[in-house]
N, C-alpha and C positions, 0 to 999 in steps of 0.2 A: 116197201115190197117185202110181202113175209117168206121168199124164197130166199131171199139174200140175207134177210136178219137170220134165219137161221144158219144158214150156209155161216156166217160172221163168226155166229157163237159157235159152232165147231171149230171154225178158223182159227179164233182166241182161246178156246181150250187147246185144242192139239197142235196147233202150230203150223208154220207152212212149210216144213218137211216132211210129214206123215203121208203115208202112202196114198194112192188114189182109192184102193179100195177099203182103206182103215177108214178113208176120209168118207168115204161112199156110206161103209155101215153107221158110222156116227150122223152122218146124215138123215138119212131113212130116220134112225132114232127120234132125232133132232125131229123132223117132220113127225112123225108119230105126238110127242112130248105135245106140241103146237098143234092139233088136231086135224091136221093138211092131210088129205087125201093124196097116195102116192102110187104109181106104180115104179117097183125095182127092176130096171135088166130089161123094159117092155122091146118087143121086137114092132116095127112100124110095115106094114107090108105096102107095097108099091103096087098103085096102078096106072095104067098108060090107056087111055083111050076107050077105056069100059074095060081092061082086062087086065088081070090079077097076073102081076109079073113073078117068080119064083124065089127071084133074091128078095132079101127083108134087110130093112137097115136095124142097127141097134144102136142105140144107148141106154144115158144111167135113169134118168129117172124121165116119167111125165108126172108132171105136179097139178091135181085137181082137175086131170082130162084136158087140161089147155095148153098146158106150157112144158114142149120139150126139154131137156136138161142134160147138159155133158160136159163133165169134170174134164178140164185138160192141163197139162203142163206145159212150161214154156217150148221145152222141142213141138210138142205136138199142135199147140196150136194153131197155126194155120191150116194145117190138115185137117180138124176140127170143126175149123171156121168152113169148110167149104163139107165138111161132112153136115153141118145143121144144116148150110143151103139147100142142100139135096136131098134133106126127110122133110125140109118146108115145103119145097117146091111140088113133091110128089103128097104130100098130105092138107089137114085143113087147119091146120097149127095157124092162126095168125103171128105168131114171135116163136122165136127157141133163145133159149138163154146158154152159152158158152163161161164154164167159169175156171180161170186158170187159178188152180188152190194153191201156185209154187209160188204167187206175190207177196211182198211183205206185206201189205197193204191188200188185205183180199177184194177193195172195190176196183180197184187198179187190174182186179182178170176178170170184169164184170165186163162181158159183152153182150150186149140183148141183139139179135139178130132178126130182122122184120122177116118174115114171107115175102119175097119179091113177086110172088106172082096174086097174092091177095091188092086190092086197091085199095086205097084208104081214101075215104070218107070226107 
C-alpha cells in the first residue's frame, strides 16, 4: 500500500514523537516525492437526503481522490476512529485510513476503516 510506505518512511526519518503537523508536512512531501496525488486540510461537506448540510468535516489528507486520511495519537484515537465513520458514512469513500504516528512500530496505528454503509461485492 503506497500510503503507508510512505507514511513508514517519515515514521523512520522522524521518529514517533514528532508532532502531528511536523509529521503531516513531511508527509505531503513524502506523497509529493512518490507522485501520489493529494489533497492537504480538504474539508468533506455533508449531505443528508439530497441537501447540502452547513457543517463540513475535516481532515488531513484524501490520497488520489479515494482514500480519506487522519493522523491521530494515542489519546485521540478513538475519537478519531468514529470521526472517519462519520465522513464515510456521509461520503462515497469506500475505506478511510486512521494512522496513529505515536506507535513504535507505525503498522501497529494502521487502522483501515471500511464505509459501513457501502456493501461489498
Amino acid at each position: 500500500m503506497q500510503i503507508y510506505d510512505a507514511a513508514k518512511e517519515v515514521h523512520e526519518v522522524c521518529g514517533n514523537g514528532v508532532s502531528e503537523n511536523i509529521f503531516k508536512a513531511c508527509l505531503a512531501h513524502e506523497f509529493r516525492l512518490r507522485g501520489m496525488r493529494y489533497r492537504l486540510d480538504p474539508k468533506v461537506n455533508i449531505h443528508y437526503k439530497g441537501f447540502k448540510i452547513e457543517q463540513v468535516l475535516e481532515l488531513d489528507f484524501v490520497v488520489e481522490d479515494l482514500i480519506p486520511l487522519v493522523l491521530t495519537k494515542e489519546k485521540e484515537e478513538e475519537l478519531e476512529a468514529e470521526n472517519m465513520l462519520t465522513i464515510l458514512r456521509f461520503s462515497d469513500f469506500q475505506m478511510g485510513i486512521n494512522l496513529n504516528i505515536s506507535q513504535q512500530q507505525l503498522i501497529d496505528g494502521l487502522k483501515k476503516i471500511p464505509n459501513p454503509t457501502k456493501r461489498k461485492i
